[in-house]
C-alpha positions as CSV (number, residue, x, y, z in Angstrom):
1,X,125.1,112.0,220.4
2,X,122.7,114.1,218.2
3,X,120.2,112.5,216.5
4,X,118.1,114.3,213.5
5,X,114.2,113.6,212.6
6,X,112.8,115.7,208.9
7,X,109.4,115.2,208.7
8,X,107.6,116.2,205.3
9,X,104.0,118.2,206.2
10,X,102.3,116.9,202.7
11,X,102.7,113.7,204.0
12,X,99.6,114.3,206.1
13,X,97.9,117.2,204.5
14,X,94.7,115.4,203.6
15,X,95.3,113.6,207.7
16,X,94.6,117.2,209.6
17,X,91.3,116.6,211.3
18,X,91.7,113.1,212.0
19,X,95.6,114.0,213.5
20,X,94.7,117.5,215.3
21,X,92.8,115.2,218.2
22,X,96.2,113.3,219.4
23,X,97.9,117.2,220.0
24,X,98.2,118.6,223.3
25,X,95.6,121.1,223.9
26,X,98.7,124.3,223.8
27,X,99.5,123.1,220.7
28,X,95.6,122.8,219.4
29,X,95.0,126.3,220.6
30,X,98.2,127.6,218.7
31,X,96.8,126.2,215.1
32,X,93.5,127.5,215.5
33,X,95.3,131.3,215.5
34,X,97.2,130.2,212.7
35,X,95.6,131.4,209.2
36,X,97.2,129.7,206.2
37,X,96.8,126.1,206.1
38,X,100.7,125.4,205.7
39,X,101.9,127.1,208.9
40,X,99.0,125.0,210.4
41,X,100.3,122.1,209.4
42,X,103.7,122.8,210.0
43,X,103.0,123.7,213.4
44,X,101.5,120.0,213.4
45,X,104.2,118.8,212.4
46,X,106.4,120.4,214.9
47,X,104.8,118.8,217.9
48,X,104.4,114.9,215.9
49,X,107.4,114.9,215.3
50,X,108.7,115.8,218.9
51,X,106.7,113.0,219.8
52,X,108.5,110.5,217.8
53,X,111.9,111.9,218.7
54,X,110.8,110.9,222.5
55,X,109.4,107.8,221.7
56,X,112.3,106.9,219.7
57,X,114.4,108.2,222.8
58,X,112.6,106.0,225.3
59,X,111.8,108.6,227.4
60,X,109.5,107.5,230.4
61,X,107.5,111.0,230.7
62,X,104.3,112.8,229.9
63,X,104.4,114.7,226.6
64,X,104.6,118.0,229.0
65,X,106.2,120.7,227.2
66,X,107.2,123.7,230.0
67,X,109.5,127.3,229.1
68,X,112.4,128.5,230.9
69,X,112.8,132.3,231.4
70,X,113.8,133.0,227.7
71,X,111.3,131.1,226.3
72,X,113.0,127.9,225.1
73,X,110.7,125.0,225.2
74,X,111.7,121.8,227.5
75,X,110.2,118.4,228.2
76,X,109.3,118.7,231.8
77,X,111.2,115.3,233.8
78,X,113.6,115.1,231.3
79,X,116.5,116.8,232.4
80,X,119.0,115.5,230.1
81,X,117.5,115.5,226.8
82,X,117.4,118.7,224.7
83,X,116.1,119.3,221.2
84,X,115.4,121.8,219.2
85,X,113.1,122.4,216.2
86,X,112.8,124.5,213.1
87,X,110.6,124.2,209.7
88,X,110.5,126.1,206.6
89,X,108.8,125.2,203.3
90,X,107.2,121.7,203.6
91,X,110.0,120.5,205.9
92,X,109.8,120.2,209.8
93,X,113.3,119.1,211.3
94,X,113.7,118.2,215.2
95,X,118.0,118.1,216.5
96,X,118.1,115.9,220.1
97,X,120.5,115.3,222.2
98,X,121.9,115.0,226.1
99,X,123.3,118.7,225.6
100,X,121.8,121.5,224.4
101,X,121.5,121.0,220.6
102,X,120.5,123.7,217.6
103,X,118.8,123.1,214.2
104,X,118.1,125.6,211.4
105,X,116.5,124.8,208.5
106,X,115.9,127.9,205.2
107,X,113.6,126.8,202.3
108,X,115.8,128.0,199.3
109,X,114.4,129.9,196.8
110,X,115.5,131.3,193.6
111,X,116.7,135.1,193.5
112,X,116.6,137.8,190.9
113,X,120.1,139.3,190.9
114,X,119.2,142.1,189.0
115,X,117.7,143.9,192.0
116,X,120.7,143.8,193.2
117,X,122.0,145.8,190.1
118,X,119.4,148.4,190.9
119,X,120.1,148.5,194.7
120,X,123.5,147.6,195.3
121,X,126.9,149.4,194.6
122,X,129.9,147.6,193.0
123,X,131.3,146.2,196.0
124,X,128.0,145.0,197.8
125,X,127.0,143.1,194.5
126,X,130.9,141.3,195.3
């Protein structure tokens, strides 16, 4: 079964240096290289609400995040539980399941179709 968590970033905007203490020390390490507050947070977010998803899954393990060869993240002493994560915008999303399991999520924005008169022929604009 697949089970989906959305976690909303501005939920815990004004929360960042009372939440970044509880994060593993990777994760830490990865937001102080991060510039703009929102990929900061979203980064946050991305390891919170990982922790939930375990929780929620009753997993009986340290929060120990390793990386196969490719560099896919995995919880290490859970070999049956896979997840995946993905953000964009002020959303964090995290897929599990006891397979492996992928998650996209695109923040959609509003376009201006009249570059495409400028840039595309007849049958691209189609």
């Amino acid at each position: 079964m697949v089970k989906l968590y959305c976690l909303d970033i501005s939920l815990f905007e004004n929360e960042f240096d009372n939440i970044l203490p509880a994060l593993s020390p990777k994760r830490i390490e990865k937001i102080n290289c991060l510039v703009k507050k929102e990929d900061k947070l979203r980064s946050m977010g991305s390891e919170l609400i990982l922790k939930y998803a375990i929780r929620d899954e009753n997993l009986n393990c340290e929060f120990n995040l390793l990386q196969n060869e490719y560099g896919k993240p995995h919880l290490a002493g859970a070999d049956h539980f896979y997840f995946n994560l993905s953000h964009s915008g002020r959303f964090v999303v995290c897929a599990t399941a006891n397979q492996p399991v992928g998650v996209d999520i695109e923040k959609i924005c509003d376009v201006n179709l009249k570059i495409a008169d400028r840039h595309f022929s007849p049958a691209e604009k189609q």
